[in-house]
Kinemage of the C-alpha trace (Angstrom):
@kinemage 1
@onewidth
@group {chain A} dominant
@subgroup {mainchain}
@vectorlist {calphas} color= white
{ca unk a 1} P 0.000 0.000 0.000
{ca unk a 2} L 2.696 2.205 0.766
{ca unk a 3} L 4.073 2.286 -2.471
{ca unk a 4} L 0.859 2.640 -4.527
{ca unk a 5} L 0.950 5.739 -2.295
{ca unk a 6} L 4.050 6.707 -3.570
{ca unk a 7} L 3.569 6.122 -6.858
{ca unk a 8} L 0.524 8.512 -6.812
{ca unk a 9} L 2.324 11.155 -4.831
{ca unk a 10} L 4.773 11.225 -7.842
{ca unk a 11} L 3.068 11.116 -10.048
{ca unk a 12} L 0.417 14.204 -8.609
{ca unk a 13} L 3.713 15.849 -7.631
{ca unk a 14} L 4.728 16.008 -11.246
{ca unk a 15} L 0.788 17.371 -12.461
{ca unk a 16} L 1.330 20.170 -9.885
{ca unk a 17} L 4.323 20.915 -11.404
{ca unk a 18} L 3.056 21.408 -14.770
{ca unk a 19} L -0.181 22.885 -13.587
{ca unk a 20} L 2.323 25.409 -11.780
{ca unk a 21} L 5.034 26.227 -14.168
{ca unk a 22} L 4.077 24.210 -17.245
{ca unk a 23} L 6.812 22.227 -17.208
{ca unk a 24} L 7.463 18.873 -16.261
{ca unk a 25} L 10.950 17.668 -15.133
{ca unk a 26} L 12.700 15.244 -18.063
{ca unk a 27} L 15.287 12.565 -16.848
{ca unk a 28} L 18.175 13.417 -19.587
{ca unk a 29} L 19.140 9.870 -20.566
{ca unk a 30} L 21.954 11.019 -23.016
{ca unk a 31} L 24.316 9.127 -21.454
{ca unk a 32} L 22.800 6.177 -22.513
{ca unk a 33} L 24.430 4.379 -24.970
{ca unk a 34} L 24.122 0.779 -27.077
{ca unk a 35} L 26.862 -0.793 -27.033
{ca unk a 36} L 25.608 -1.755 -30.504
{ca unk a 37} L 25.293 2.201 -31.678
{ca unk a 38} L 27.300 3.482 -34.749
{ca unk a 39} L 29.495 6.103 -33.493
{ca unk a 40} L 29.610 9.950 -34.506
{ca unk a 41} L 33.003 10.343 -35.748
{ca unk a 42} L 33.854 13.397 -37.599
{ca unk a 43} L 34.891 13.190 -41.424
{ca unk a 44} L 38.337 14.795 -40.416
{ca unk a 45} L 39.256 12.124 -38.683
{ca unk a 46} L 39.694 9.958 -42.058
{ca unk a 47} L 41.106 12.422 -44.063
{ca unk a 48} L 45.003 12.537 -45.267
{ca unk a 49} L 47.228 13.936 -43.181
{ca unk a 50} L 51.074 14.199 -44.216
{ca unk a 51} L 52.600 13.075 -40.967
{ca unk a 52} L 50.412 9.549 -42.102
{ca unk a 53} L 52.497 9.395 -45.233
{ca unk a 54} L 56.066 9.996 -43.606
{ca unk a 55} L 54.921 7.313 -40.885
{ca unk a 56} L 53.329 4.564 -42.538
{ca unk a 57} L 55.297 5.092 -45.838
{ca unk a 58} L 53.513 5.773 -49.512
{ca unk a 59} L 52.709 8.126 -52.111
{ca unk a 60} L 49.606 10.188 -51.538
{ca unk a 61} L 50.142 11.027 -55.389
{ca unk a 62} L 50.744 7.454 -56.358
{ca unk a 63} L 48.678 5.143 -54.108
{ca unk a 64} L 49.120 1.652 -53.802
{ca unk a 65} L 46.807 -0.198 -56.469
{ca unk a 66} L 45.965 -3.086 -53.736
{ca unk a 67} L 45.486 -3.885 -50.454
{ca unk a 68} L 46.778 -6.599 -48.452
{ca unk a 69} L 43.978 -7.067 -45.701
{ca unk a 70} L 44.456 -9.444 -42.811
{ca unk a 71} L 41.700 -9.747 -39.490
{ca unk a 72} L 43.470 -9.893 -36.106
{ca unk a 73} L 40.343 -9.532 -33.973
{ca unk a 74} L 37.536 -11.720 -33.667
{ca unk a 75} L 33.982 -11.127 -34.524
{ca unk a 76} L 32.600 -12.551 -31.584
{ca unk a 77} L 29.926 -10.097 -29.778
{ca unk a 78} L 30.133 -7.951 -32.649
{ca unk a 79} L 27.001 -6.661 -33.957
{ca unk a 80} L 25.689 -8.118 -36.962
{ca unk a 81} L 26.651 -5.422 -40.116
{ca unk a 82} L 30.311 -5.831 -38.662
{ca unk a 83} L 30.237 -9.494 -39.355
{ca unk a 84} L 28.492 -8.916 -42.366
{ca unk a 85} L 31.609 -6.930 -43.791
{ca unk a 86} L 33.917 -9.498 -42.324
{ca unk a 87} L 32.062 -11.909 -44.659
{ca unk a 88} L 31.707 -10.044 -47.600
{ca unk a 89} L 35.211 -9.401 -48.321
{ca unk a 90} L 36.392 -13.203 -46.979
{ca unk a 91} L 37.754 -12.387 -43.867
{ca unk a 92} L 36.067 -15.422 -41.767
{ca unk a 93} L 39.777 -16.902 -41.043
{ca unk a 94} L 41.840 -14.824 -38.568
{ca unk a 95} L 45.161 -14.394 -39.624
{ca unk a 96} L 44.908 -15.152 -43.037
{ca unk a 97} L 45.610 -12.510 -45.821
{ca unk a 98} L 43.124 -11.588 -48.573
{ca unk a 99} L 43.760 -9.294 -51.697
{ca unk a 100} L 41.520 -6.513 -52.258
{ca unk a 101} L 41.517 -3.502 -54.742
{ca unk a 102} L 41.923 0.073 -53.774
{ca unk a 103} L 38.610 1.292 -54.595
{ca unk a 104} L 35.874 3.403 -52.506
{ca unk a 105} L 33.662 0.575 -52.601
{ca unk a 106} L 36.183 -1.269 -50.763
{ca unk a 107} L 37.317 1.126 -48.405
{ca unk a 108} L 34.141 2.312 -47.455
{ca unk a 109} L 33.285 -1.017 -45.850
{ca unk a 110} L 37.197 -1.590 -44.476
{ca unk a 111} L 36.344 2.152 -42.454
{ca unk a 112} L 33.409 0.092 -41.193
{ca unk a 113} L 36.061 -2.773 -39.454
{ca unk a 114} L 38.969 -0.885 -39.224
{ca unk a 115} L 39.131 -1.797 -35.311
{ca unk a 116} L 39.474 -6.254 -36.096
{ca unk a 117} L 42.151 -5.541 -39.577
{ca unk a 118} L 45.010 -4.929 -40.498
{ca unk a 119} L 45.661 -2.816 -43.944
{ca unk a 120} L 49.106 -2.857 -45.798
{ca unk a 121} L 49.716 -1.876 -49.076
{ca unk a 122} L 50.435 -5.191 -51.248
{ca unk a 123} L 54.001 -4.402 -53.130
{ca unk a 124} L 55.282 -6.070 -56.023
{ca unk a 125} L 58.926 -5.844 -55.923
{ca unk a 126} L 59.092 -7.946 -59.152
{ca unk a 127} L 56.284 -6.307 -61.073
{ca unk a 128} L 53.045 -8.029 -62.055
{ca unk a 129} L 53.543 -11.645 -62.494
{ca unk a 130} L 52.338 -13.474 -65.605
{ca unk a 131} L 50.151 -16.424 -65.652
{ca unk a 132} L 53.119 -18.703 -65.873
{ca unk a 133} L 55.195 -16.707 -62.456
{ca unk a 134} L 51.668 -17.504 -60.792
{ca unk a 135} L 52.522 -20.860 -59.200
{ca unk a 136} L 55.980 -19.449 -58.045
{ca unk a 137} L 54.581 -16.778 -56.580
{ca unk a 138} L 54.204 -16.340 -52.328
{ca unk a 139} L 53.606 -13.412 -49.801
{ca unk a 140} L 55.793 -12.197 -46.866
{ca unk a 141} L 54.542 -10.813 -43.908
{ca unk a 142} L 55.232 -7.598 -45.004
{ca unk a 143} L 53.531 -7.787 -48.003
{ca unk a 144} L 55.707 -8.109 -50.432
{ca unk a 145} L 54.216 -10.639 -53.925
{ca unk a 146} L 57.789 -12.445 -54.342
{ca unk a 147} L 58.010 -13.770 -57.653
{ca unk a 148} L 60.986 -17.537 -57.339
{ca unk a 149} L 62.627 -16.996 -60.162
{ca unk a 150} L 62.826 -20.527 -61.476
{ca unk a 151} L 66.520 -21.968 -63.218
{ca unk a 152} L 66.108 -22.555 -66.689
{ca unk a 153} L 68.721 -25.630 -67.375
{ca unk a 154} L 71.335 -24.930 -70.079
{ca unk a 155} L 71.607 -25.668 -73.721
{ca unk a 156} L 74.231 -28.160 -73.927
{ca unk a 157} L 76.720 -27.225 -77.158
{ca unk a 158} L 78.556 -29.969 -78.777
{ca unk a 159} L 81.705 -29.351 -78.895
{ca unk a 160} L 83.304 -30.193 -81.959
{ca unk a 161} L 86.630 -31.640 -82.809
């Protein structure tokens, strides 16, 4: 009984209020926060900045035409769109590197995951390898396409006497 009281002198207190002033107090419950939410992070944050080129290496004239993407954090009790992305560009394996262009389409959703990745540029020391360098080819943990260059045996030259 005594809190059905209560819950009526509340409730009355906050009708006098409003019948008084015309206002009735709010609880602010901004501070309240998903941990599912999409954060608010300005634009700025992702844009260019030199001191990223001279620390991380590259050309903001001449950007790297792939990149060489690799998850280091699990997925588990992420929300759903994160493991979507994960998905999408065939990053269900941790620690095992996938091969994506440098497009917006692409980077858009690596923004989206940036926090479980890992993004280096993919560099091909030995140029672009042709279909026939493809089985010799392997990647270093750096990066780094490296073409084995394969020993192509000798023509033999009679010797003539």
């Amino acid at each position: 009984m005594a809190a059905l009281n209560r819950i009526v002198w509340i409730h009355t207190a906050g009708l006098k209020n409003l019948l008084e002033h015309g206002v009735v107090p709010v609880t602010w419950t901004g501070w309240i926060r998903s941990k599912y939410t999409k954060s608010h992070i300005p634009n700025e944050v992702f844009q260019p900045h030199p001191s990223d080129h001279a620390k991380y290496g590259g050309d903001p004239q001449q950007p790297h035409k792939m990149h060489l993407i690799t998850r280091i954090k699990t997925t588990i009790s992420r929300p759903h769109w994160e493991k979507n992305i994960v998905h999408e560009l065939g990053l269900d394996k941790a620690h095992q590197p996938v091969v994506h262009k440098n497009i917006p389409s692409v980077n858009a959703k690596l923004k989206r995951i940036k926090h479980l990745i890992r993004i280096q540029p993919l560099k091909l020391p030995h140029g672009i390898p042709t279909e026939e360098d493809m089985s010799d080819t392997y990647l270093t943990s750096t990066g780094e396409l490296v073409i084995r260059q394969r020993l192509q045996p000798l023509e033999q030259k009679c010797i003539e006497s």
